[in-house]
C-alpha positions, 0 to 999 in steps of 0.5 A: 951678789955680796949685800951687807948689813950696815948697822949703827947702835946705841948701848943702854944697859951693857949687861943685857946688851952682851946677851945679845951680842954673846949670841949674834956672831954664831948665827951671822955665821950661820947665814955665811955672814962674817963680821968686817968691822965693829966698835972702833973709833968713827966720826959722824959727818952728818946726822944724829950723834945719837949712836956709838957703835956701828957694825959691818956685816958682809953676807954671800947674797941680799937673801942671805942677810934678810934670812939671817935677820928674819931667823928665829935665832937673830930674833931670839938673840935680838930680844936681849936688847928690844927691851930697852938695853939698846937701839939699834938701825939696821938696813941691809945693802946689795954691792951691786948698788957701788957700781951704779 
């Protein structure tokens, strides 16, 4: 079942940021993911306005998004912004929550 990764983010230091998002596509790829939609403009009806940028990611399965993240190339990647470039929250979706 289509499970998505919903993450929204905040950029610190957009030079090192870049290390990890020049990285991140190809492994998402990798994992059967495809990016449905980064950046842009939002609207934050509810909650901190602390982030700036959100990102969706559908993957083929819920194993296949947690194995993309749990991958030692998504960890290598995300250690480009773990070091302060950038915060991020990131939690992962089963489409078959919609229909309940």
């Amino acid at each position: 079942m289509t499970a998505y990764w919903i993450a929204r983010s905040k950029i610190n230091d957009p030079v090192a940021y870049k290390r990890y998002t020049d990285k991140v596509p190809e492994v998402i790829a990798a994992h059967g993911g495809t990016v449905l939609g980064r950046g842009g403009e939002f609207k934050i009806l509810e909650g901190p306005e602390k982030f700036e940028r959100f990102v969706l990611i559908q993957f083929p399965s819920l194993e296949a998004a947690e194995g993309c993240w749990k991958s030692d190339e998504y960890q290598q990647a995300a250690s480009n912004r773990k070091d302060g470039a950038g915060e991020v929250e990131l939690v992962i979706l089963s489409a078959g929550e919609f229909t309940k």
